[in-house]
Structure formats: structure tokens, C-alpha cells
C-alpha positions in Angstrom: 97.6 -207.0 -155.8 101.1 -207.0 -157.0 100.7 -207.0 -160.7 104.3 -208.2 -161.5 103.8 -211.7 -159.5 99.9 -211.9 -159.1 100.5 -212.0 -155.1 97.4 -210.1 -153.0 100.2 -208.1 -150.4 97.4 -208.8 -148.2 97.5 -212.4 -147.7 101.1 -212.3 -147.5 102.9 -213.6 -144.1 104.6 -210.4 -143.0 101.4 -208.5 -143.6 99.2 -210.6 -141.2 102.4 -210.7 -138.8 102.9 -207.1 -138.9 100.2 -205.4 -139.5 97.5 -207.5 -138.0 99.1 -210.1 -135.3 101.1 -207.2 -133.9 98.0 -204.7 -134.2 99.6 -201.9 -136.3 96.4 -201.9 -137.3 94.3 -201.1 -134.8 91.4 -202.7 -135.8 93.4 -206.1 -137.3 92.8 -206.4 -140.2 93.2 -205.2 -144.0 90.6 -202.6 -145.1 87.9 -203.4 -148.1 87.1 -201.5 -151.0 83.4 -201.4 -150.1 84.7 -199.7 -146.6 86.5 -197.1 -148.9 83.4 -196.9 -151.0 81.3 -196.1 -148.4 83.4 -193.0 -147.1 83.3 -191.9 -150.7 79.5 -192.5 -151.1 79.0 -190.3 -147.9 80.9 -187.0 -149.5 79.2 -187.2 -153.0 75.9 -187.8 -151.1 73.5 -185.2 -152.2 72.4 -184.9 -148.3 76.0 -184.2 -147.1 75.4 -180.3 -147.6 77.4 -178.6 -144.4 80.7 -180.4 -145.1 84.3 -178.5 -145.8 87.2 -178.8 -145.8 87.7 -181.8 -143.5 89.9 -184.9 -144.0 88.3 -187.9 -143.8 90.5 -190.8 -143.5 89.7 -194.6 -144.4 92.8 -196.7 -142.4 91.2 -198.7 -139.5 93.5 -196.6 -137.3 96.4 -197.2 -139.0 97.5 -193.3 -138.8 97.2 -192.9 -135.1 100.2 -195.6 -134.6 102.6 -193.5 -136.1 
């Protein structure tokens, strides 16, 4: 959310144009926080024991456009 106008970037036209309608996200559609959450819950769990050094990312695809 922008603080300086109160506009969520997200809902914006050239977001959903961009980003979504033209599939530069591959999966369509903005990412939540609980998705992010998630990832993050994952490498603090106390089960996730044989992980290093890895690089998890949380962009619906996003990086394998570029």
C-alpha cells in the first residue's frame, strides 16, 4: 500500500494489466502475505532440520520471466 496516497498498488489498472492480464506473473495474480507466511513458517519449523543454504523464493513465478 502506498502510504503517501492510501492506494493498494495491487488493485491498480496497470498492475492487473501488466502483471496479471499479460501473465508476467505466471500464476496471475498478486501474492498474499499468508503465502509468504507460510514459506517462513516452513524454515523456522522445528521439523525442518536438513535444510542450508538454499533460497527459497515466494513470487508466483515472477523470477523465471526475466
Amino acid at each position: 500500500m502506498s502510504r503517501s496516497t492510501g492506494t493498494n498498488e495491487l488493485e491498480t489498472d496497470s498492475f492487473k494489466e501488466i502483471y496479471v492480464k499479460r501473465r508476467r506473473i505466471p500464476l496471475a495474480r498478486a501474492g498474499q502475505p499468508e503465502e509468504v507466511a507460510e514459506a517462513a513458517l516452513f524454515l523456522a519449523h522445528p521439523r525442518n532440520t536438513y535444510m542450508t543454504g538454499q533460497v527459497l523464493v515466494v513470487d508466483g513465478g515472477l523470477s523465471v520471466v526475466f
